[in-house]
C-alpha positions as a Python dict, from the first residue, in 0.01 Angstrom:
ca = {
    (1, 'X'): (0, 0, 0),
    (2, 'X'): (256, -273, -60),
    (3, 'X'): (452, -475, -239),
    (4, 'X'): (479, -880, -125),
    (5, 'X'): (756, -1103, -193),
    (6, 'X'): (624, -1454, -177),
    (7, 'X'): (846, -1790, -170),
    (8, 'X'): (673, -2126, -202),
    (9, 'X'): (905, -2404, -35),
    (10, 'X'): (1170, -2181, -75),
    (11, 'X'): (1503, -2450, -80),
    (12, 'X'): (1804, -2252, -40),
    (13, 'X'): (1894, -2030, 302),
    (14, 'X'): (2120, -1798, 94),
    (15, 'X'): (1881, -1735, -124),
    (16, 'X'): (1585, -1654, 58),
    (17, 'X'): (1830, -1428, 256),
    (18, 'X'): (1953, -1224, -21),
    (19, 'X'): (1608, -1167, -145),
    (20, 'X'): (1495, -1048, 270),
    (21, 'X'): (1791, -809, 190),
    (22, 'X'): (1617, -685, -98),
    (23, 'X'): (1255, -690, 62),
    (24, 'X'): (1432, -440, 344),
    (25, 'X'): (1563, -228, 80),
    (26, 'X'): (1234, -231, -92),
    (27, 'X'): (1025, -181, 227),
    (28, 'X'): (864, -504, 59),
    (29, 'X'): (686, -803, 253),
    (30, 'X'): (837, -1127, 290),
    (31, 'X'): (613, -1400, 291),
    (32, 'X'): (740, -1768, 332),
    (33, 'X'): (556, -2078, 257),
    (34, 'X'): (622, -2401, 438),
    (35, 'X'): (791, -2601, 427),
    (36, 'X'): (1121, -2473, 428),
    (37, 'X'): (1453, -2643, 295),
    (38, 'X'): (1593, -2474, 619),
    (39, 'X'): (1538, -2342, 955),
    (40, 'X'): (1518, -2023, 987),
    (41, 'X'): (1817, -1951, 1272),
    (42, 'X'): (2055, -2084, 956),
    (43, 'X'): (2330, -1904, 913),
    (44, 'X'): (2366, -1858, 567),
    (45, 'X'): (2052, -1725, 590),
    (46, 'X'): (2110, -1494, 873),
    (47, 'X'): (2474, -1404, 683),
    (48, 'X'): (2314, -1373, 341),
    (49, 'X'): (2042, -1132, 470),
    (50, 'X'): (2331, -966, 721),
    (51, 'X'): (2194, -742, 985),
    (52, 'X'): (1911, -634, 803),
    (53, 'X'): (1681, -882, 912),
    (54, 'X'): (1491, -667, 1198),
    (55, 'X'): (1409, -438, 891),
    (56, 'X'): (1226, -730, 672),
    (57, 'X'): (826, -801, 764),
    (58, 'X'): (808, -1168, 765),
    (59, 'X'): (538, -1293, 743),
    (60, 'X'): (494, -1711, 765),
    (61, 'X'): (206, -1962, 590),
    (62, 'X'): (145, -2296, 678),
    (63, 'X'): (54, -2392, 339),
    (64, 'X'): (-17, -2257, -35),
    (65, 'X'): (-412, -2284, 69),
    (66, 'X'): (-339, -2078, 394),
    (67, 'X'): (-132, -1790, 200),
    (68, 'X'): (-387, -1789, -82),
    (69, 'X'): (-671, -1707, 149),
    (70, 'X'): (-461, -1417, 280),
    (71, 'X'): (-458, -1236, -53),
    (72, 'X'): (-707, -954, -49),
    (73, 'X'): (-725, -939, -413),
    (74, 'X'): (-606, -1210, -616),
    (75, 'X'): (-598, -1034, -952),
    (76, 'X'): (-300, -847, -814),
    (77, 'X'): (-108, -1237, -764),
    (78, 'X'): (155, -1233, -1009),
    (79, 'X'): (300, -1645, -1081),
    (80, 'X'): (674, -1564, -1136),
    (81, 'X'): (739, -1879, -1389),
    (82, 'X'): (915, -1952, -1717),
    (83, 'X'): (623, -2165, -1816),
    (84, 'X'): (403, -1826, -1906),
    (85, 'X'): (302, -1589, -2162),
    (86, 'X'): (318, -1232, -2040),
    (87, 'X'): (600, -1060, -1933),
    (88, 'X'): (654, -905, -1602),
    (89, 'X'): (734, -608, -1715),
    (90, 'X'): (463, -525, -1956),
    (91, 'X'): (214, -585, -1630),
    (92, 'X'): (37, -259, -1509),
    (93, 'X'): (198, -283, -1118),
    (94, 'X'): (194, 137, -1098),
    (95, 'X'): (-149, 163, -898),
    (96, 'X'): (-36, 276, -548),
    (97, 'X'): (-334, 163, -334),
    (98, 'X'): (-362, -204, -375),
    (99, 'X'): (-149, -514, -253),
    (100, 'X'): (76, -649, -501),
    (101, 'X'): (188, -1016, -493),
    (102, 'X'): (470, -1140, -665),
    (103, 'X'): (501, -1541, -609),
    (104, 'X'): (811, -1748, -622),
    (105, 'X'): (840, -2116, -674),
    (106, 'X'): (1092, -2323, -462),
    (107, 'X'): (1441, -2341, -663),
    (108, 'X'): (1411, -2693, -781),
    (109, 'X'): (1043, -2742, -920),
    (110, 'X'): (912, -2374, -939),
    (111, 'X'): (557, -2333, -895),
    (112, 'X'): (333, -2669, -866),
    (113, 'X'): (185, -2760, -1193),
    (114, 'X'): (-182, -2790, -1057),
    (115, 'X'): (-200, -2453, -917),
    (116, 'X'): (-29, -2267, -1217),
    (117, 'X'): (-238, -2472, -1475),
    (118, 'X'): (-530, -2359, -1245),
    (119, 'X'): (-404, -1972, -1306),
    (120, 'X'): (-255, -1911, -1577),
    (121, 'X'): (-385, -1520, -1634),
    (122, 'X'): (-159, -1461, -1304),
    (123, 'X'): (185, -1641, -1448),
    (124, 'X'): (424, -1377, -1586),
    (125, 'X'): (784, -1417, -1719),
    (126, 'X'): (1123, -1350, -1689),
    (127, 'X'): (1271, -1382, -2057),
    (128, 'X'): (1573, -1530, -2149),
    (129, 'X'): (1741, -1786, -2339),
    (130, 'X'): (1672, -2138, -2354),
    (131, 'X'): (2066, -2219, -2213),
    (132, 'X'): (1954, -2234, -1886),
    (133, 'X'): (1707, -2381, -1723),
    (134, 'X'): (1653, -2067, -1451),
    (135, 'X'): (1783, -1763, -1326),
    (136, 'X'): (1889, -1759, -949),
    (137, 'X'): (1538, -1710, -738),
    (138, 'X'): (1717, -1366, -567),
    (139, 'X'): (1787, -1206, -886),
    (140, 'X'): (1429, -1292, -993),
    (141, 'X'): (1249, -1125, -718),
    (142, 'X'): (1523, -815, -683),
    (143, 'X'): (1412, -813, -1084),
    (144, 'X'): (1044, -818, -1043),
    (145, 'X'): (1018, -610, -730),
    (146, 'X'): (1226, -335, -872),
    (147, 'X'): (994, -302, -1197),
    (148, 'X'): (657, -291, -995),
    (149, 'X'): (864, 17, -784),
    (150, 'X'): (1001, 160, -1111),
    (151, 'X'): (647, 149, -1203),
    (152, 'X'): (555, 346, -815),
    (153, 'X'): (791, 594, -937),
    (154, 'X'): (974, 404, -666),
    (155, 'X'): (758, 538, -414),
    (156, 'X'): (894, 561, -70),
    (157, 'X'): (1246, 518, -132),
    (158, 'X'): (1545, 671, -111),
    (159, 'X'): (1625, 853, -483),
    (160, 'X'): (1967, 1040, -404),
    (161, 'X'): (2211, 960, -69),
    (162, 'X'): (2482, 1188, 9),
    (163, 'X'): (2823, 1086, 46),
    (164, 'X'): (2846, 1082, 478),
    (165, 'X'): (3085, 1348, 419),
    (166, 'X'): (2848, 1572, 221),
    (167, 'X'): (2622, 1574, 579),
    (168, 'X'): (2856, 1776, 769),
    (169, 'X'): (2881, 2041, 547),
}
């Protein structure tokens, strides 16, 4: 199965392009929620995600209702927030043959407060400090995603890569 990357309103074009980088490396799903603080021909988003971009699945949502109804199995919706309990990474993301969403909130407001008070056994945590009010969104998902693939026993990707000068040997 899969791994999903999921952005609510994401704000930012460089942002959401690092993290399509990262859902290409990860062989992840990117799933956007509208609206966007961008259009999507933006070039800082198309220089941020460089010329990976025909590697990243994109998939698109109208709305938080329309994604939602997408998920096959919402007890594998993960709430990326500081305002949770649980820590990502003591989460059980290892089982192979189910869909595993990992939700963003846009940079500015995270998550809305109605739908995370309305699920709060799916909000997990990054920690740190209290000298900042959040970590940058990319480095959140590359985070998250890479623990549910550590988890995988990074299943599907690429564990050693010769030097290109190794190859002709």
């Amino acid at each position: 199965m899969s791994n999903h990357i999921v952005l609510f309103e994401p704000l930012i074009p460089a942002n959401t392009g690092n993290i399509a980088r990262t859902a290409a490396a990860t062989d992840s799903y990117l799933h956007l929620i509208e609206p966007l603080g961008f259009e999507l021909d933006d070039k800082h988003l198309r220089r941020a995600g460089l010329d990976y971009w025909q590697s990243v699945k994109v998939v698109m949502h109208r709305s938080l209702a329309a994604f939602m109804a997408t998920v096959p199995d919402q007890r594998y919706l993960y709430l990326v927030s500081k305002f949770a309990a649980q820590t990502y990474s003591d989460v059980d993301y290892s089982d192979p043959t189910v869909e595993h969403y990992f939700m963003f909130g846009k940079e500015t407001t995270g998550l809305p407060e109605p739908f995370m008070r309305a699920n709060p056994e799916k909000a997990v945590r990054i920690p740190m400090t209290d000298n900042v009010r959040a970590l940058n969104l990319s480095n959140c998902a590359a985070l998250v995603v890479y623990e549910a693939l550590r988890q995988q026993a990074f299943a599907g990707l690429e564990r050693v890569h010769a030097y290109p000068h190794d190859k002709l040997k």
